[in-house]
C-alpha positions in Angstrom: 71.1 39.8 36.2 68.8 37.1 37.2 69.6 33.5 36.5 67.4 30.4 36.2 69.1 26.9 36.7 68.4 23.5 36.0 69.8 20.1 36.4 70.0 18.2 33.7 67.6 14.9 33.0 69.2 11.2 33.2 67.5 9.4 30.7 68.4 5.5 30.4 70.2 4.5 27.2 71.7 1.2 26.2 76.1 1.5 25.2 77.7 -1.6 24.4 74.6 -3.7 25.6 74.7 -1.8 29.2 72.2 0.6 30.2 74.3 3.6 30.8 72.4 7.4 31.4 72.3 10.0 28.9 71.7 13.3 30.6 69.7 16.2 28.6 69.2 19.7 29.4 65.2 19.8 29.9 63.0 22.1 31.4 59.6 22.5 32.5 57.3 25.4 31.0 54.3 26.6 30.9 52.5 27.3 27.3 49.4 29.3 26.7 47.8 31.0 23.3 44.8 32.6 23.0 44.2 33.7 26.8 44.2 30.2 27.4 46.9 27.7 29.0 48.1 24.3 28.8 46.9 22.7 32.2 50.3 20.8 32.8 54.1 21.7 33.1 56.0 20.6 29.3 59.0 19.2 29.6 61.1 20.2 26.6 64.8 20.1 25.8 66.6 22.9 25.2 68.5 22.4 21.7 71.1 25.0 20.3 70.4 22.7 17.4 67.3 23.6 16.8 66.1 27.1 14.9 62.9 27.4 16.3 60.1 26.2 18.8 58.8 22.9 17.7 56.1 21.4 19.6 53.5 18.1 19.3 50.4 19.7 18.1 48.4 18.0 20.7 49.3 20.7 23.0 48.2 23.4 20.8 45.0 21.8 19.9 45.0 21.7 24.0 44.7 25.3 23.9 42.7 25.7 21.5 44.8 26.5 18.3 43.3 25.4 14.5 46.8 23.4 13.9 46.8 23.8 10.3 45.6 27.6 10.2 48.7 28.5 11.0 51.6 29.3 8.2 52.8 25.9 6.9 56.6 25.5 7.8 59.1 22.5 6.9 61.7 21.2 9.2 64.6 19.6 8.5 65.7 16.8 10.9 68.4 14.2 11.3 68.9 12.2 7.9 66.9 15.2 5.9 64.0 14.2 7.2 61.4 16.6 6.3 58.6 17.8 9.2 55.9 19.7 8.5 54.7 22.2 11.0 52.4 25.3 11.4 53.5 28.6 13.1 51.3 29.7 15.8 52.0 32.8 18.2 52.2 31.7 22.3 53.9 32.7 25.6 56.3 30.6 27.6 56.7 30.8 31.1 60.2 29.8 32.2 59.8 30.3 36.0 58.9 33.3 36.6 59.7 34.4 33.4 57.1 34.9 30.4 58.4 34.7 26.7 56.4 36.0 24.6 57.3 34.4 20.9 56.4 31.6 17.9 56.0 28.1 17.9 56.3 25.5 15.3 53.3 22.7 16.2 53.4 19.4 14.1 51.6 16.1 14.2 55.3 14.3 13.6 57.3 16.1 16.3 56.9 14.5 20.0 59.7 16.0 21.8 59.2 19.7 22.5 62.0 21.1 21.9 62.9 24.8 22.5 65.4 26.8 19.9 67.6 29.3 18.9 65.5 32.0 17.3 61.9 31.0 19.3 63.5 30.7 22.6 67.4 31.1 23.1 67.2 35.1 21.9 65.1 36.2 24.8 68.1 35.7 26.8 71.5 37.1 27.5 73.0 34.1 28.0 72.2 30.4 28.0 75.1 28.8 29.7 75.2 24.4 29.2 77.7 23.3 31.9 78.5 19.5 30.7 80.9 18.9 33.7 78.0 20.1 36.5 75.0 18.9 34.2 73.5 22.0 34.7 71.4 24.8 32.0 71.5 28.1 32.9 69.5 30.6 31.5 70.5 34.3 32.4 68.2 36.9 31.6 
């Protein structure tokens, strides 16, 4: 079966009042709705935390989505906090690899992040390799 890899992302954090690097499993995609598509790569993390697709709506009014048309949604995020979001119907290209599937787009949310049921089931297997800081998605 084909498999996609990526390294993960250092990303500078501050530990005991020294900047130490926290690595995250990101990925660049594509987006598009509506025969239309985002003109720049997204990088989003991949979260087995997260349920579903949850995107800044700036990128779907990029492509020409009527945020709020979509079904209202509410997220619930660290601490309880509520997000609301609207469900919109896109395609994300992971390589060469096109997902066809939902996203949650909301005007509180501005790191994409990719999910379990919106992204993580159109794979067999999505490996996260701490020790090698390295995502693979086998499909």
């Amino acid at each position: 079966m084909p498999v996609i890899k990526f390294d993960y992302f250092a990303y500078p954090h501050i530990k005991n009042k020294k900047l130490v690097a926290i690595y995250r499993p990101i990925i660049a995609i594509r987006v598009s709705a509506k025969h239309k598509i985002y003109p720049n790569t997204i990088e989003c993390v991949v979260d087995s935390g997260a349920d579903f697709n949850l995107l800044p709506a700036t990128i779907g009014e990029h492509l020409g989505l009527d945020i709020k048309k979509g079904e209202k949604v509410t997220h619930m995020g660290i601490g309880n906090i509520r997000i609301e979001a609207y469900k919109h119907n896109v395609s994300l290209y992971v390589g060469r690899r096109k997902v066809t599937t939902e996203a949650h787009f909301s005007y509180h949310q501005k790191i994409p992040l990719l999910g379990r049921d919106g992204f993580f089931k159109y794979f067999k297997t999505i490996t996260f390799n701490e020790k090698q800081l390295l995502l693979s998605l086998e499909y």
